[in-house]
Backbone bond lengths (Angstrom), bond angles and torsions (degrees), N, CA, C in turn:
res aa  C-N    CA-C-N  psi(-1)  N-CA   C-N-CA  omega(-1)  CA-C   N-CA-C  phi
1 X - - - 1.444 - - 1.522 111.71 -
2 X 1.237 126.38 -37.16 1.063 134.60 173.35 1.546 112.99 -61.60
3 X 1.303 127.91 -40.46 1.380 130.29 -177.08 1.630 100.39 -63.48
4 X 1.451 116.01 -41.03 1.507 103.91 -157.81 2.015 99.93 -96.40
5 X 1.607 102.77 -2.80 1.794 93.32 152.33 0.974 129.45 -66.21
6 X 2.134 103.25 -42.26 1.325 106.45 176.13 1.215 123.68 -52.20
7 X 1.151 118.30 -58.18 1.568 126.52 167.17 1.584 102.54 -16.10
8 X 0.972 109.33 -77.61 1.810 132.76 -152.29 1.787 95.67 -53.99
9 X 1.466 118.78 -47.66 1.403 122.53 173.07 1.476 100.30 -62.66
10 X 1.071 142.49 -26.25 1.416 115.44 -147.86 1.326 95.88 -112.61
11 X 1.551 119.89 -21.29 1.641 124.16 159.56 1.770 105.98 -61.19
12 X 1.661 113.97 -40.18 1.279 93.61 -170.36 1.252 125.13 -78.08
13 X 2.074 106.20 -16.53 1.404 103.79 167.40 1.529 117.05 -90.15
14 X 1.292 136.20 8.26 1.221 125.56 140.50 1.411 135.11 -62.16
15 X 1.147 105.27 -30.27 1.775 113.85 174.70 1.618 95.46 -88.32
16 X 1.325 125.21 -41.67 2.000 85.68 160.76 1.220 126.02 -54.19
17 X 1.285 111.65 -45.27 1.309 111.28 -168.49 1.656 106.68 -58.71
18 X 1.471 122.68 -49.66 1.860 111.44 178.01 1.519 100.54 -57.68
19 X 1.591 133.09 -29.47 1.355 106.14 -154.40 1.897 99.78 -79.20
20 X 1.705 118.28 -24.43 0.908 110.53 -167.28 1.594 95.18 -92.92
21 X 1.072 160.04 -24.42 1.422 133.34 87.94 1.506 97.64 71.25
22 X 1.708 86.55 -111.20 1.413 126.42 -170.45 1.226 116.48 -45.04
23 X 1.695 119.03 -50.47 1.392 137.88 176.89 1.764 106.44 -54.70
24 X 1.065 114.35 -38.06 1.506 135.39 166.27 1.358 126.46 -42.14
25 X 1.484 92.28 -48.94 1.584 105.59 -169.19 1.401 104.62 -86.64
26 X 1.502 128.15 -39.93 1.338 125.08 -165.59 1.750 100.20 -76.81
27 X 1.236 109.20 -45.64 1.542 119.96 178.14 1.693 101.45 -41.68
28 X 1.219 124.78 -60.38 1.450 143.12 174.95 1.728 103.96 -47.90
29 X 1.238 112.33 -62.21 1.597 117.47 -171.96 1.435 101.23 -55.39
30 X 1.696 123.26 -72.56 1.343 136.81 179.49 1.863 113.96 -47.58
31 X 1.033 119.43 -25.16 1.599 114.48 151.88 1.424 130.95 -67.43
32 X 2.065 97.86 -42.28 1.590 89.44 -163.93 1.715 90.73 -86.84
33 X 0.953 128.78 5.19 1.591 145.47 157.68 1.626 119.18 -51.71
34 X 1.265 101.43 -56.70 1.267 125.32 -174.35 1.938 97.17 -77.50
35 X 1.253 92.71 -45.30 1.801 80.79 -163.87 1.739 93.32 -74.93
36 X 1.281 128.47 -47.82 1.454 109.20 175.20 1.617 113.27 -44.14
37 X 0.896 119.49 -41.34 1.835 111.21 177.94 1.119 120.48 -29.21
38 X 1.621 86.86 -78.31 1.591 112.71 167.09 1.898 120.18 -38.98
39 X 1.017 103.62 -33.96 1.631 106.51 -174.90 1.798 97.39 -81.00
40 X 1.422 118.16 -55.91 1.234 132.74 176.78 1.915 109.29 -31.31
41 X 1.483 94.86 -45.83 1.390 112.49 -179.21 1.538 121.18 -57.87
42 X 1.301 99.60 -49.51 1.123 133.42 -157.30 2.116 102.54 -71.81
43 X 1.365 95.90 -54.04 1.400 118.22 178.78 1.829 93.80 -59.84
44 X 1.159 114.50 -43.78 1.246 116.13 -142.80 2.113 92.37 -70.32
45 X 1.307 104.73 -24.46 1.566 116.22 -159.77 1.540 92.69 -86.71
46 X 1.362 115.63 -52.77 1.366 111.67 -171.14 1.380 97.84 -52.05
47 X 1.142 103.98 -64.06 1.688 99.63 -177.55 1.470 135.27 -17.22
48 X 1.474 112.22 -60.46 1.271 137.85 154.28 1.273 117.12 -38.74
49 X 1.374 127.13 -49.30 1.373 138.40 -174.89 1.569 107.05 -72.90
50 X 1.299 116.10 -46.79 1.209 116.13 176.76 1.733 120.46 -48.17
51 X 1.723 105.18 -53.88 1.012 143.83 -165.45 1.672 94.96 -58.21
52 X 1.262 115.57 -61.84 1.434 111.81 172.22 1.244 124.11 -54.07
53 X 1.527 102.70 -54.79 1.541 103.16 157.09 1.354 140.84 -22.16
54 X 1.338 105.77 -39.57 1.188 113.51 -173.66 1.915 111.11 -99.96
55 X 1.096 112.33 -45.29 1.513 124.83 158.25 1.709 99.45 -31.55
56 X 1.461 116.56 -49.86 1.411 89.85 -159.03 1.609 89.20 -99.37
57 X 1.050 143.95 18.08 1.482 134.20 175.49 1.523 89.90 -83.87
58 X 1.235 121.18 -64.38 1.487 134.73 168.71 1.406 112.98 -28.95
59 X 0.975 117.29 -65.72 1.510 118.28 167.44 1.733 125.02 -39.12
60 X 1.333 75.66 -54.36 2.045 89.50 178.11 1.607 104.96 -51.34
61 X 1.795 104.77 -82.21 1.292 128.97 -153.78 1.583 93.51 -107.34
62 X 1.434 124.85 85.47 1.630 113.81 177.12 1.425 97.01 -97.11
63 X 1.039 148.20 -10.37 1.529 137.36 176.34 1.951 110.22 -70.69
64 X 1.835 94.62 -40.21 1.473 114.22 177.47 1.779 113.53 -57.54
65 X 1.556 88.80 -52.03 1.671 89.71 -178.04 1.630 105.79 -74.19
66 X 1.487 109.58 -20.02 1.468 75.79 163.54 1.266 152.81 -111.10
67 X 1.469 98.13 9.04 1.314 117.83 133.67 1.621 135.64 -21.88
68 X 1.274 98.86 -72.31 1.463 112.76 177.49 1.368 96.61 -50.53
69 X 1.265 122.61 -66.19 1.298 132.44 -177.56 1.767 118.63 -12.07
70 X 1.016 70.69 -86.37 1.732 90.17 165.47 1.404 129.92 -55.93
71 X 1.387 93.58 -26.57 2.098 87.28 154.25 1.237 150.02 -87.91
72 X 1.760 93.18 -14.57 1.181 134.87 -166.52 1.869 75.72 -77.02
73 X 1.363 121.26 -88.33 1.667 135.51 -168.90 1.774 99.35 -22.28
74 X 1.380 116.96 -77.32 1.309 134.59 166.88 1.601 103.58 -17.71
75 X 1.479 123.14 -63.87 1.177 105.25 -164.68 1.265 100.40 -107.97
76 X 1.327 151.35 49.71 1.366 175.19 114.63 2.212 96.51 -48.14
77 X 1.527 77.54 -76.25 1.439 113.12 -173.57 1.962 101.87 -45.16
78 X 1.081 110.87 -41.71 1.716 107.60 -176.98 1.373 91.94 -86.60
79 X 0.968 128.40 -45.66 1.844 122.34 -175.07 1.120 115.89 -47.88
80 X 1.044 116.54 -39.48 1.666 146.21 -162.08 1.773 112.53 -78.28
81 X 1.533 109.80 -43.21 1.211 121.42 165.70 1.632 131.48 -69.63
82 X 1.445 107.68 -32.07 1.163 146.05 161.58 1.602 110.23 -14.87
């Protein structure tokens, strides 16, 4: 009788063990969830910031930026042939 309790305990502490498991995994998913957001967010601002950034460099100095411009292509353009 004792063998087939044991049994019965050691099934019931296996099914804790998957449910906390389980509790594990979603806890894990819903963070690395949460922290991509946050990064998503994060990317999403720099972006913007840059973007203005650059609008108003353009604005200022448009002969300058396009300068760069064009050197930037050029040496794209030799890399590229390479």
């Amino acid at each position: 009788m004792t063998k087939h309790t044991n049994n019965i305990d050691l099934y019931d502490d296996v099914e804790k063990i998957k449910q906390a498991l389980r509790e594990a995994t979603y806890d894990v998913k819903g963070k690395a969830a949460e922290i991509l957001s946050d990064s998503v967010e994060g990317v999403k601002e720099q972006t913007s910031e840059v973007k203005d950034s650059l609008e108003k460099f353009t604005a200022k100095k448009p002969f300058k930026a396009l300068g760069i411009s064009l050197l930037v292509g050029v040496a794209i353009g030799y890399l590229l042939r390479k």
